[in-house]
C-alpha positions in Angstrom: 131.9 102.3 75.1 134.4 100.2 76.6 136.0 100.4 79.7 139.8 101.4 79.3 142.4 98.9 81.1 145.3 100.1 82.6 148.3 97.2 82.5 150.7 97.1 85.1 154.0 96.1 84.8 154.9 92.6 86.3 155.0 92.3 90.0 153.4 95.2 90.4 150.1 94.2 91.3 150.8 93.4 94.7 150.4 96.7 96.7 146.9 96.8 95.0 145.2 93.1 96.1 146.2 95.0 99.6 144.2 97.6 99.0 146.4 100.9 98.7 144.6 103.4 96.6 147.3 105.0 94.0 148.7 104.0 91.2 151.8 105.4 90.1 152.9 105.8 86.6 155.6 103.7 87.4 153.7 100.7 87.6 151.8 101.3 85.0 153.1 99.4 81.6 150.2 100.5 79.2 147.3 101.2 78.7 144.6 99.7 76.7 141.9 102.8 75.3 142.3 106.2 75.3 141.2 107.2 79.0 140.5 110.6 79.1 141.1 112.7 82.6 138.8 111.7 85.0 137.1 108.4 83.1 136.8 104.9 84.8 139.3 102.5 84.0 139.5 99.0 85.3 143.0 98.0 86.6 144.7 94.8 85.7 147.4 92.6 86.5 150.0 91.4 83.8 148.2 88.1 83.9 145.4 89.9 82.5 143.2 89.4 85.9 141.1 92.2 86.9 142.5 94.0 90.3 140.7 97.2 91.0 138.5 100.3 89.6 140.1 103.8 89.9 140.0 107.1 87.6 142.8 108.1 85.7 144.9 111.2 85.6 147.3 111.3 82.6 148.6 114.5 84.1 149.6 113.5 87.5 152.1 110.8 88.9 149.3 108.9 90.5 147.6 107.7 87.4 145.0 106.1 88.9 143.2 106.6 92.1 141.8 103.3 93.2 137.9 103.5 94.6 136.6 99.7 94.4 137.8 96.1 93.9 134.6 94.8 93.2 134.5 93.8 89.9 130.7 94.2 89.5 130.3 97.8 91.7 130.1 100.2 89.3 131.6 104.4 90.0 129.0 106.8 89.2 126.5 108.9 91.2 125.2 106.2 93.4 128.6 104.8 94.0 129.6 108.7 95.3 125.8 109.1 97.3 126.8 105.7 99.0 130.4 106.4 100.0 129.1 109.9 101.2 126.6 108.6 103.2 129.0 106.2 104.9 131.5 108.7 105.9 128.9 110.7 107.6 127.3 107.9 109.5 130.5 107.2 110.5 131.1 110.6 112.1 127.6 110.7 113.3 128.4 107.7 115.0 131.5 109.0 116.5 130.2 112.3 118.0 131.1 114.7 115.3 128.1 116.1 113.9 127.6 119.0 116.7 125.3 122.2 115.0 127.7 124.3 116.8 131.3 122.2 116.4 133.6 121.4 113.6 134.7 118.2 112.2 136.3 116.5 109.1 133.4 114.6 107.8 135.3 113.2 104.5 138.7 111.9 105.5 140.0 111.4 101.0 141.1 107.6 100.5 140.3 106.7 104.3 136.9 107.8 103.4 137.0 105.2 99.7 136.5 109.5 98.1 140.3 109.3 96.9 141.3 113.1 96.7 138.2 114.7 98.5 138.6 116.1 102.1 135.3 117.4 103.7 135.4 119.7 106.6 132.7 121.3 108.5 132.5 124.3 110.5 128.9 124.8 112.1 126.5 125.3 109.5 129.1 125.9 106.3 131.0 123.1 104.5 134.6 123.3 103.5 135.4 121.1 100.6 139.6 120.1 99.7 140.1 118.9 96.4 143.6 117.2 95.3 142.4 115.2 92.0 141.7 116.6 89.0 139.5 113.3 88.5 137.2 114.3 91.7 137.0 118.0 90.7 134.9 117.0 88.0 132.7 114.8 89.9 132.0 117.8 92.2 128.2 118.6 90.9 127.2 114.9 91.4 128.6 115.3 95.0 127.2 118.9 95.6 123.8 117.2 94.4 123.8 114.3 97.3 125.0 116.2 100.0 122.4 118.0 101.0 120.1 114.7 101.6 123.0 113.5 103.9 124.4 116.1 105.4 120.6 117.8 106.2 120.1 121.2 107.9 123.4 121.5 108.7 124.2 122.7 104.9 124.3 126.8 104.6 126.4 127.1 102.1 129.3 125.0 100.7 132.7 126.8 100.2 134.9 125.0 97.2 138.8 125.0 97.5 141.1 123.4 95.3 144.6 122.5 96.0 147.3 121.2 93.8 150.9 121.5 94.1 152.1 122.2 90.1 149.1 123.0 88.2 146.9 125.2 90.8 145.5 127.3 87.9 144.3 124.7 86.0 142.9 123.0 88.8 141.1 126.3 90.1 139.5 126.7 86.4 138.8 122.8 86.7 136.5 122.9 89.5 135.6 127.0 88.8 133.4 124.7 85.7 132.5 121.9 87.5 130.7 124.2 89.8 
């Protein structure tokens, strides 16, 4: 199956070669396939060059959430593992991975996990979810974070936000569980 393409509108491609990670429907000036919520489309200038990989929302005003401008890095579970893995060497790195303490170990977009905030709290993990798209990529996450994250998982606590739709998101995640 092909990759769907999301066009943007001229001059628009700008705030993407810098590498900010949303995509606003306003930019947008078609889109080539029929992306469903949550698929991997491939984001391109109206000269037809490639710009970025994201996942698409057709429900909210960011339609797509950027992740990679590698042309050749595929999203899927090892892209998530990887990304994962970084944000928690990171805080390793910096001091926050006390037993005892409590940190943010997945800072969203800051993080390359657009839409997924990670908090710990001693033993239990705290997980924020503000895209539809990473809600249903929550059992491939919940399957690598035990490897990096180690003894300090307990349990893992799911919470969704969203500003408009919160019941649809809470059944969202409720089945991605």
């Amino acid at each position: 199956m092909a990759t769907a393409r999301v066009i943007l509108r001229p001059r628009k491609a700008r705030p993407f070669y810098g590498r900010h990670p949303w995509v606003l429907d306003t930019a947008v000036a078609h889109i080539d396939g029929s992306p469903a919520d949550g698929d991997v489309v491939e984001l391109i200038a109206e000269n037809g060059k490639f710009v970025a990989r994201g996942i698409f929302s057709s429900q909210s005003r960011i339609r797509v959430r950027l992740l990679t401008w590698n042309p050749t890095e595929a999203i899927n579970d090892d892209f998530l593992r990887q990304r994962l893995q970084a944000a928690l060497q990171l805080r390793r790195a910096l001091g926050f991975d006390r037993p005892d303490g409590a940190a943010r170990q997945v800072f969203s977009e800051a993080d390359g996990l657009t839409g997924l905030i990670v908090d710990r709290y001693g033993p239990y993990l705290a997980v924020q979810v503000n895209a539809h798209a990473m809600a249903l990529r929550l059992p491939a996450l919940g399957r690598q974070c035990p490897k990096p994250c180690g003894p300090i998982t307990a349990s893992i606590g799911w919470q969704s936000i969203c500003w408009n739709r919160g019941e649809f998101w809470s059944r969202a995640v409720a089945r991605a569980i």
